[in-house]
NUVO-452460 format. One record per residue (C-alpha): residue in three letters; x, y, z. Coordinates in steps of 0.05 Angstrom, whole numbers, padded with zeros to 5 digits, always signed. Example, Ala and Ser with C-alpha at 12.3 -4.5 7.8 and 13.67 -1.06 7.14 Angstrom:
REM NUVO-452460
Ala+00246-00090+00156Ser+00273-00021+00143
//
This chain:
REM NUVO-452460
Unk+01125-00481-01155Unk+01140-00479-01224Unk+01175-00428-01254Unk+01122-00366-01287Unk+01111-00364-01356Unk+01062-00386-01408Unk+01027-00448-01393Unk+01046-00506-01437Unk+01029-00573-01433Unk+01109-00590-01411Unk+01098-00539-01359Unk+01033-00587-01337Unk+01076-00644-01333Unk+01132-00616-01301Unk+01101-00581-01240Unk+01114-00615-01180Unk+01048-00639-01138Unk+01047-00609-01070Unk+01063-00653-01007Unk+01007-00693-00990Unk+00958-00661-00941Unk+00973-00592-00970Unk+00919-00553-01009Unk+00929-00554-01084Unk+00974-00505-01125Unk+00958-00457-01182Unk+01016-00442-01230Unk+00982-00375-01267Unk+00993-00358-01341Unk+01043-00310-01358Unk+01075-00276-01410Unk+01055-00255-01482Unk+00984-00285-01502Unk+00964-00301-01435Unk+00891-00305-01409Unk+00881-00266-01341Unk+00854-00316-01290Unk+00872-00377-01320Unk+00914-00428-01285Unk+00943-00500-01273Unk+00923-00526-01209Unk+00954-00595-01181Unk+00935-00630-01129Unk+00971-00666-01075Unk+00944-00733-01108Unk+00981-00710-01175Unk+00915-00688-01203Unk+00926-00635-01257Unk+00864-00591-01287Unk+00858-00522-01322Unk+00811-00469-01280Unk+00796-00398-01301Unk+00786-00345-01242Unk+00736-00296-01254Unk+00687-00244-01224Unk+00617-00237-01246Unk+00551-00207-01215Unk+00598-00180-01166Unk+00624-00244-01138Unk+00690-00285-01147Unk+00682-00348-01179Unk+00726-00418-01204Unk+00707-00456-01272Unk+00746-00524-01282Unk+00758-00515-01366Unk+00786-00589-01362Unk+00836-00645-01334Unk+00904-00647-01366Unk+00927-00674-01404Unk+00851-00691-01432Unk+00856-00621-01449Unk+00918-00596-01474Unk+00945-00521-01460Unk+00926-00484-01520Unk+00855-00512-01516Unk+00846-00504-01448Unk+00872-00430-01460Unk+00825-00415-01524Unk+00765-00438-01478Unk+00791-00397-01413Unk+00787-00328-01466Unk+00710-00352-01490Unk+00688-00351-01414Unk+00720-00297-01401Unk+00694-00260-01457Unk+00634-00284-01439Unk+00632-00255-01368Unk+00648-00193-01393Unk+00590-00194-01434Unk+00544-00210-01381Unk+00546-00285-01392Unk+00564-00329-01335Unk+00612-00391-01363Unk+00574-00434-01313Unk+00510-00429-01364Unk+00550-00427-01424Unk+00588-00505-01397Unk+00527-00530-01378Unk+00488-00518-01436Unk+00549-00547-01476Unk+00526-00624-01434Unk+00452-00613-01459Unk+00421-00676-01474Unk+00415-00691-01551Unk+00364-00749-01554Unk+00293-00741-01521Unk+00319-00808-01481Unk+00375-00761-01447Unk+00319-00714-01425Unk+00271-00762-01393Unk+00329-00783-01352Unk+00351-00707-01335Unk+00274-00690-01325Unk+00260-00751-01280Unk+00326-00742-01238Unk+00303-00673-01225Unk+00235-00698-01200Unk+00267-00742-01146Unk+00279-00683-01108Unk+00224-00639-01125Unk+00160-00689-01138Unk+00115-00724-01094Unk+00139-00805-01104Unk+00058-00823-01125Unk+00078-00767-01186Unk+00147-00781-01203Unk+00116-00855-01212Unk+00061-00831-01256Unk+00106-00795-01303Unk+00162-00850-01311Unk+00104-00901-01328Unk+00079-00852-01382Unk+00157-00841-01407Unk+00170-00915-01409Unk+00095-00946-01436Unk+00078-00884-01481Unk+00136-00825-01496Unk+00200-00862-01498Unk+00184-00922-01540Unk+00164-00878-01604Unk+00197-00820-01589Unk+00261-00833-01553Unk+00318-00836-01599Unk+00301-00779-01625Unk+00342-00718-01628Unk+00314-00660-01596Unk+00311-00624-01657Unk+00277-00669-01689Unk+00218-00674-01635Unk+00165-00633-01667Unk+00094-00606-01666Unk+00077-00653-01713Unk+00113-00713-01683Unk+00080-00704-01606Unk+00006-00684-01645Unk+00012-00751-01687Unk+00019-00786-01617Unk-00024-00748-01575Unk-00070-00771-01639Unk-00061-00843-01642Unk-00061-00844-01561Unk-00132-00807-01559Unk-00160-00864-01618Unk-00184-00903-01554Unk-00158-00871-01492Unk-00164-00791-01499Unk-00153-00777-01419Unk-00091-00817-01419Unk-00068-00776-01484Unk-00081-00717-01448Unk-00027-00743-01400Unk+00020-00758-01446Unk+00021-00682-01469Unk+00018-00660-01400Unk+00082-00695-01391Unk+00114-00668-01458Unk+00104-00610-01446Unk+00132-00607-01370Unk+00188-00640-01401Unk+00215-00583-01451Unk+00193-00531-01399Unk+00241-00567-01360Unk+00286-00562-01419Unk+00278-00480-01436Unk+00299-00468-01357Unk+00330-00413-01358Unk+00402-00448-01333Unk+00388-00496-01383Unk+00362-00470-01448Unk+00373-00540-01474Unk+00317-00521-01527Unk+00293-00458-01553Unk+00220-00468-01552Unk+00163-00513-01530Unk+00136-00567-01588Unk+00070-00574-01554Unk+00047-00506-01557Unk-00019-00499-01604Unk-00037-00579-01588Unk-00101-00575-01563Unk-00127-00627-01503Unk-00182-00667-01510Unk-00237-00657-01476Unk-00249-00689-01413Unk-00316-00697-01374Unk-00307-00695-01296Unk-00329-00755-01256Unk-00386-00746-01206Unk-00397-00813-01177Unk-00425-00810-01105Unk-00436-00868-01059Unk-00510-00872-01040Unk-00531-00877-00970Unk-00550-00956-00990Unk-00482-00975-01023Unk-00446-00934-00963Unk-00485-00987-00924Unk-00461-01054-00968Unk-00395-01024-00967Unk-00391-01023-00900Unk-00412-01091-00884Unk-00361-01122-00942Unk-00306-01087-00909Unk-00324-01119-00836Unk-00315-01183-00873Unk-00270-01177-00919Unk-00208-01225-00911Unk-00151-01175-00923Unk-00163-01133-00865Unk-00097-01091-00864Unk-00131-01066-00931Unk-00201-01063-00914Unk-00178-01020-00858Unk-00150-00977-00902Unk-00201-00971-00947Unk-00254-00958-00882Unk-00198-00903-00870Unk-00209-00868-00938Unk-00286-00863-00930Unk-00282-00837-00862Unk-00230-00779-00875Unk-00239-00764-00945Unk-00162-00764-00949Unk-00131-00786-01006Unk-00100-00861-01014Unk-00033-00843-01014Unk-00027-00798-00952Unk-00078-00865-00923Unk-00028-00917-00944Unk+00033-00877-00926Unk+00014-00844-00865Unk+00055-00865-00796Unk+00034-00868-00724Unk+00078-00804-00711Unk+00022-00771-00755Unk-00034-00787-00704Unk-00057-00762-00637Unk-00106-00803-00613Unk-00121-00781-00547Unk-00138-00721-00584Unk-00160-00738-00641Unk-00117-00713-00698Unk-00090-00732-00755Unk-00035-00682-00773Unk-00012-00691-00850Unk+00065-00669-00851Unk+00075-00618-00919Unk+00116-00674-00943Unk+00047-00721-00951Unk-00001-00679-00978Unk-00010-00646-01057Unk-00016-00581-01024Unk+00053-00581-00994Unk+00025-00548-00929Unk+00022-00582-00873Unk-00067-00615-00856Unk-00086-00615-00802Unk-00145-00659-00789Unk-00201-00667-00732Unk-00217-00746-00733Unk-00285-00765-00721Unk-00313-00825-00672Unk-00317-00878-00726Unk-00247-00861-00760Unk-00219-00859-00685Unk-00245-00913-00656Unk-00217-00957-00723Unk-00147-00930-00703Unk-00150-00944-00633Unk-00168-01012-00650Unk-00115-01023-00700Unk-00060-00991-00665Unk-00074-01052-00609Unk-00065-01096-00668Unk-00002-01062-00684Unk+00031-01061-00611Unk+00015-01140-00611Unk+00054-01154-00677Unk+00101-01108-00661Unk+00110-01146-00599Unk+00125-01203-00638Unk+00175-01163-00678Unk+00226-01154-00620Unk+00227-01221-00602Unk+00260-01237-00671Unk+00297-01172-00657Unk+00259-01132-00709Unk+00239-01060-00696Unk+00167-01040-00702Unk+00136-01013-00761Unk+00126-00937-00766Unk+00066-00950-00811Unk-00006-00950-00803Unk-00008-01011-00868Unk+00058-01033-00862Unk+00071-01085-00934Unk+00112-01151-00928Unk+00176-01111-00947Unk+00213-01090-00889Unk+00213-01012-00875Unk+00158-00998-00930Unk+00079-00982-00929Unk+00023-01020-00969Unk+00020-01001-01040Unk-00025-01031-01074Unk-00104-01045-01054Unk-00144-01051-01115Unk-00159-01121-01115Unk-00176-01118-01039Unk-00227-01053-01081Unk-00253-01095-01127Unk-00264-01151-01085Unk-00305-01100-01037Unk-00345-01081-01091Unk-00367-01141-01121Unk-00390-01162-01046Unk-00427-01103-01037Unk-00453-01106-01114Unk-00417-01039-01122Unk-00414-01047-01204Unk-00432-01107-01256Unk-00405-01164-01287Unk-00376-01161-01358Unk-00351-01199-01409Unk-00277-01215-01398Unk-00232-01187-01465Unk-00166-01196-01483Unk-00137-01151-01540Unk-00198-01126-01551Unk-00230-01198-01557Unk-00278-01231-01519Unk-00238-01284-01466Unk-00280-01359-01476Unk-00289-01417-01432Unk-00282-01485-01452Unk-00354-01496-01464Unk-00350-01434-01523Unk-00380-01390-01465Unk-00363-01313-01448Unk-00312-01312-01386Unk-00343-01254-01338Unk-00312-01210-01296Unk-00335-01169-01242Unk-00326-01091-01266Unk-00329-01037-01211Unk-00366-00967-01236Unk-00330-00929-01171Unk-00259-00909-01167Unk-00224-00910-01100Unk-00212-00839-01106Unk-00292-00839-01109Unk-00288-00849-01034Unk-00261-00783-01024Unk-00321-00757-01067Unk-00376-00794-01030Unk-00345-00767-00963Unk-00350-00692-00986Unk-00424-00707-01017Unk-00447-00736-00948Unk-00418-00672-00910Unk-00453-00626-00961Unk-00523-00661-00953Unk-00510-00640-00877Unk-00511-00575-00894Unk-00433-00559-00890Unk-00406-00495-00926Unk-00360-00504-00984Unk-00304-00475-00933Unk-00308-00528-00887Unk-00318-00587-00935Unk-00247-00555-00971Unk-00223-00542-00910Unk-00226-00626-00884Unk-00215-00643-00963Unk-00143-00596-00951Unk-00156-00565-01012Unk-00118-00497-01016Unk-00162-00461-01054Unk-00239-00448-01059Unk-00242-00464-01130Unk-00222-00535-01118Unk-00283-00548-01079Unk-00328-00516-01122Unk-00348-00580-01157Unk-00389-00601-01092Unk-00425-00535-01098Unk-00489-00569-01132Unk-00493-00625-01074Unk-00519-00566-01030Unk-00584-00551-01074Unk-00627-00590-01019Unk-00595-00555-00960Unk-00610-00492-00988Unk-00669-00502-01018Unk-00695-00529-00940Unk-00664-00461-00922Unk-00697-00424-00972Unk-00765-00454-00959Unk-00761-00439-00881Unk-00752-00367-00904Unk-00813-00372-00957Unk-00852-00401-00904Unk-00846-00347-00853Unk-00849-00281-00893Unk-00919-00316-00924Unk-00944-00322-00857Unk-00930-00252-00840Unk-00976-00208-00812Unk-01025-00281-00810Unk-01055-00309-00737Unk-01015-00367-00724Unk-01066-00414-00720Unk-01146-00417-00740Unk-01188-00378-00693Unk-01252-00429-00677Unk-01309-00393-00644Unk-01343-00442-00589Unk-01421-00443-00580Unk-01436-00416-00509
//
């Protein structure tokens, strides 16, 4: 080791790397104007950095200031006396470094925010919000600095977005915002407040579009003859569990016991992040029983090119990887079961022609996909079910969620209600007419 003294930048290059295999040395700084805690250490690779040792909240703890000789020995030494001022203050020099890498540029955020998501978001979300970054934030709003992203900036295109597509706008600030929230973390404090605050949302009217018992029936019969059947399946799936598509197009064999009869939703599949678990019925069973013989066939056919099988219910073309997309098997489905109408076809806002000068139609669907899930919870409500037990087969976590199918038990009640009515009138009454008979 080196002999003590203050640390210079000769006394960097001069210190001897330990043999290889052996743990790295720490020459400390000595002598007049030295900073407690701060050292060289080397490396048996010849790697030299400046660290600073120091305790805070009652814990020992290493910073790395900077590699020499990128940082020379007086600067590495003037930053080793700001962290440990800091600590002193109650400051840990971890915050105060990493707040020094903040991203400047709304770009640099997006890509901070969205790297956090990969290990915190459900994939179908992380998706949602880079499309929203890359089609709607980042194009107008990317290269700018963060100081420059104002109120007035995100309400002029929250604005121009809600011109002709308010919802999606709504988005768009939804993401914002979860964006510099991200931002103001407390170990980040990369900004000092949140731009969106005081833009007011559009207002958005909630869907209630229920299959009736007559398009449950065309629906049925397009999907028994629809070509696409892996997707058909799926879609059959949806409208007998209520689940939602992407715990249906992601969902495994592991996931199922058939013999019986439950689907069990890992935490890791669901929005709820609790694990579902979920009583099939006849119909919803007998479909997987009868595709899972499909699936031992092909799999079959797998190992004799050596492949393993698929651990997916709708496995896609890719190897390893579910089906992802269905909604032109949906709208296909819909237009056989004359789920919808046709309209005129439009491109940038104008009307698409034939040759002969004629409109070009297209067939345009009035139910979502998600609507299945809707349809499913208005059937079980016409039966009579309790909002508990539709939320409970939904796997919504909380009451409130469920509350929007309150109104589709009107008739169930008022069935019950008029049972009631009719027995407390006929109180006290003869049950039936009393007919005297000639003798």
């Amino acid at each position: 080791m080196a002999a003590k003294g203050l640390l210079s930048d000769g006394l960097g290059r001069a210190t001897k790397a330990p043999e290889k295999g052996s743990v790295p040395i720490f020459v400390p700084d000595a002598g007049t104007g030295a900073v407690r805690g701060f050292k060289l250490r080397v490396t048996s690779a010849g790697a030299r950095s400046w660290v600073l040792d120091y305790r805070f909240g009652g814990r020992e703890r290493q910073i790395t200031i900077g590699s020499f000789p990128d940082w020379s020995a007086a600067q590495a030494r003037e930053k080793a006396a700001e962290y440990r001022k800091a600590a002193g203050s109650g400051t840990d020099p971890f915050s105060i470094r990493d707040k020094a890498k903040a991203p400047t540029t709304v770009n640099d955020l997006a890509g901070a925010y969205i790297e956090e998501g990969r290990a915190t978001k459900r994939p179908r979300s992380l998706k949602e919000d880079e499309d929203i970054l890359r089609l709607h934030i980042l194009p107008p709003l990317g290269k700018k600095r963060l100081v420059e992203l104002t109120r007035e900036a995100i309400r002029g295109l929250h604005r121009e977005i809600g011109k002709t597509r308010p919802v999606r706008a709504n988005r768009v600030l939804a993401v914002l915002r979860a964006m510099l929230n991200f931002a103001m973390g407390e170990e980040r404090q990369w900004v000092t407040a949140n731009a969106t605050a005081g833009i007011a949302k559009y207002k958005e009217h909630a869907r209630q579009r229920f299959l009736s018992p007559a398009e449950v029936a065309r629906l049925t019969d397009a999907l028994g003859a629809a070509r696409e059947k892996a997707s058909a399946n799926a879609l059959k799936l949806l409208l007998l569990t209520g689940a939602r598509r992407g715990e249906v197009l992601g969902a495994t064999w592991a996931q199922f016991d058939l013999e019986s009869g439950v689907w069990i939703k890992p935490h890791t599949a669901v929005k709820q992040k609790k694990e579902h678990r979920l009583p099939l019925n006849a119909a919803a069973k007998a479909l997987l029983v009868q595709m899972r013989t499909e699936a031992d066939k092909a799999d079959a056919e797998r190992a004799k090119k050596g492949l393993a099988p698929s651990p997916f219910l709708f496995p896609s073309a890719t190897e390893f990887q579910s089906l992802a997309n269905i909604k032109r098997s949906w709208n296909s489905v819909c237009r056989a079961a004359k789920i919808g109408e046709l309209v005129p076809k439009t491109f940038k806002a104008k009307p698409v022609l034939d040759k002969d000068g004629k409109p070009v139609m297209k067939w345009k669907s009035d139910c979502r996909i998600h609507d299945l899930r809707h349809s499913y919870a208005s059937i079980l409500a016409s039966r009579g079910m309790s909002l508990q037990i539709i939320g409970a087969l939904l796997g919504h976590s909380q009451i409130s969620t469920t509350q929007r199918y309150a109104h589709l038990l009107d008739d169930t009640l008022r069935a019950a209600t008029e049972a009631a009515g009719a027995v407390i009138e006929s109180a006290g009454k003869p049950s039936a007419e009393v007919v005297k008979l000639k003798a």
